[in-house]
N, C-alpha and C positions, 0 to 999 in steps of 0.2 A: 590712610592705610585701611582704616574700618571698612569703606567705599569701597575698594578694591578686592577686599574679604566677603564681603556679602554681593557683591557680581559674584566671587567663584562659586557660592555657596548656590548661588540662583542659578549659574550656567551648570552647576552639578547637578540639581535638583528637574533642572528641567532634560538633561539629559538622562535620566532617570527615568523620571515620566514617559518619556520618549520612549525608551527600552521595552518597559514594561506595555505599552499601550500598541509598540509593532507584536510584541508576543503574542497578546491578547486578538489584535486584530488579522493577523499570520494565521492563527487557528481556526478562525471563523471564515478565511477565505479558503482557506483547505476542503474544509467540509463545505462549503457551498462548493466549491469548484467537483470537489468527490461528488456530488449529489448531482449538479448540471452535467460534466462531461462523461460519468457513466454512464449514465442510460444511453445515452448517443454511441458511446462503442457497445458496448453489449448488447444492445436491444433491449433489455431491460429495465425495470427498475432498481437503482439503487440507493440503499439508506446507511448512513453511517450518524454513529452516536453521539461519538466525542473524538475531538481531535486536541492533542498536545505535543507540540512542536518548541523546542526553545534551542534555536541554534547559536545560542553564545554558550550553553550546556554541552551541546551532542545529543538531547536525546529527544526522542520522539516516538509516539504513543499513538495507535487509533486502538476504539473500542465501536464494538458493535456493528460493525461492517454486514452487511446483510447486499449480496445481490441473488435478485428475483430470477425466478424460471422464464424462460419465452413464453410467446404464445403455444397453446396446444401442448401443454405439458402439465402435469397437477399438481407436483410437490411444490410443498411452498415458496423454497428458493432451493438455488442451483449451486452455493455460496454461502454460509456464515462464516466471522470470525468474531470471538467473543472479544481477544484481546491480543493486542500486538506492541513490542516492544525493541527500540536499538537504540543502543550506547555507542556512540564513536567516539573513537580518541581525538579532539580537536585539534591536537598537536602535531599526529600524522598527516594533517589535510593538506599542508604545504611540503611534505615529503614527499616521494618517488612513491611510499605503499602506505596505502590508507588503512589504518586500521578499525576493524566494527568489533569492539569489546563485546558485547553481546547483542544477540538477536533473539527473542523470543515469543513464540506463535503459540500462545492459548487459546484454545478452544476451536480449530478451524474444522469444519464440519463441510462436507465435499455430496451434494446431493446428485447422483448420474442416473437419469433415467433415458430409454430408450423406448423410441413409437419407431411406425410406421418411414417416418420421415428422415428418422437417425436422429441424436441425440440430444440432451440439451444442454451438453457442453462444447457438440460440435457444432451446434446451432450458436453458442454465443461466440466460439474462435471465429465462425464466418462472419457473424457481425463484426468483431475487433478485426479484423482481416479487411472487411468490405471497406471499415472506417480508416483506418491506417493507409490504404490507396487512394482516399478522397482525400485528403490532408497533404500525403507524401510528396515531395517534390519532385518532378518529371525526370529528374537527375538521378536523384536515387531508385529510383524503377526501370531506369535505363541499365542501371550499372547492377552485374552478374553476380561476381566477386566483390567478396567484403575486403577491403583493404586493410590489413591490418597496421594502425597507429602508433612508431615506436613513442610517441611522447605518453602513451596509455598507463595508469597507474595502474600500480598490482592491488590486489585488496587480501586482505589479510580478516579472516572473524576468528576471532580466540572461544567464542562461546555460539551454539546455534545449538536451540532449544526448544521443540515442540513434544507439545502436550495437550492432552485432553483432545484429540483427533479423533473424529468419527468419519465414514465412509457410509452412503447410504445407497443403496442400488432399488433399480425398480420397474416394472415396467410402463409404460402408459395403461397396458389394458388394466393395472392393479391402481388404477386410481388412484396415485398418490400412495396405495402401501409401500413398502418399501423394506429390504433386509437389512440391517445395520449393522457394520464391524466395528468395534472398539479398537483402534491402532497403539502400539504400546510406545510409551513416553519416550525420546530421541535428545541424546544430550552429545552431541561432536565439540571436542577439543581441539584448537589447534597443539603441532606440534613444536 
């Protein structure tokens, strides 16, 4: 009987280990993945700070998200977010409506400048655009109409939450100056 107590205790312990070591290693491919396949859609550079992800919880975290300007444009990036946050209820996930208990966006900072050439937001939609054709399947660039999926779950956010949102406008010829608006705090309820 002792024999057969210390297996459970070993197949617990190392299911354990196991847990904790996909979490650990979930997060680090996150941000490498963020960091490799951004710059290829955006044209860009992209950096992110931390990633935490734990889906036996629901929730999950980026901090420090930063994507760069294109070429030919001078504010520093085109992109910050300081901090990002969602709670899903893991209980909903096998229901019909999913629900995302909270959603919350601190600090995202939106840098739009305009040249000559047109913008450097519409310059990274044409990269994500150009990228998304290279990848897509000949099937779905065939097809007009979205079909719409009755097996499609509804989603449901009880909390969506930004704050601390800035807006920065500018032109190319102002080198990088730039006017800045302070966006006031946004807290939606479902009902």
């Amino acid at each position: 009987m002792k024999t057969l107590l210390k297996a459970g205790v070993i197949v617990v312990l190392l299911i354990v280990v196991a847990l904790v070591m996909v979490g650990v290693y979930l997060n680090l491919v996150i941000k490498a993945g963020v960091e490799a396949v951004g710059p290829k859609i955006t044209g860009t550079t992209v950096k992110l700070d931390a990633v935490d992800v734990s889906p036996f919880s629901g929730r999950g975290r980026l901090k420090g998200l930063v994507v760069g300007n294109p070429q030919g444009f001078h504010a520093e990036s085109a992109f910050k977010l300081a901090d990002a946050k969602v709670d899903v209820d893991l209980k909903s996930a096998l229901s019909d409506k999913l629900i995302i208990e909270e959603i919350l966006i601190d600090g995202p900072e939106i840098s739009y400048e305009s040249g000559p050439s047109g913008s450097n937001l519409s310059k990274i939609q044409e990269n994500a655009a150009a990228f998304g054709k290279s990848v897509a399947p000949k099937e779905a660039a065939e097809s007009k109409s979205p079909k719409k999926d009755p097996t499609q779950k509804k989603v449901q956010i009880n909390h969506f939450i930004l704050k601390n949102a800035r807006l920065n406008a500018s032109a190319s010829m102002l080198k990088g100056k730039a006017l800045t608006i302070t966006l006031p705090d946004i807290h939606l309820r479902a009902e």
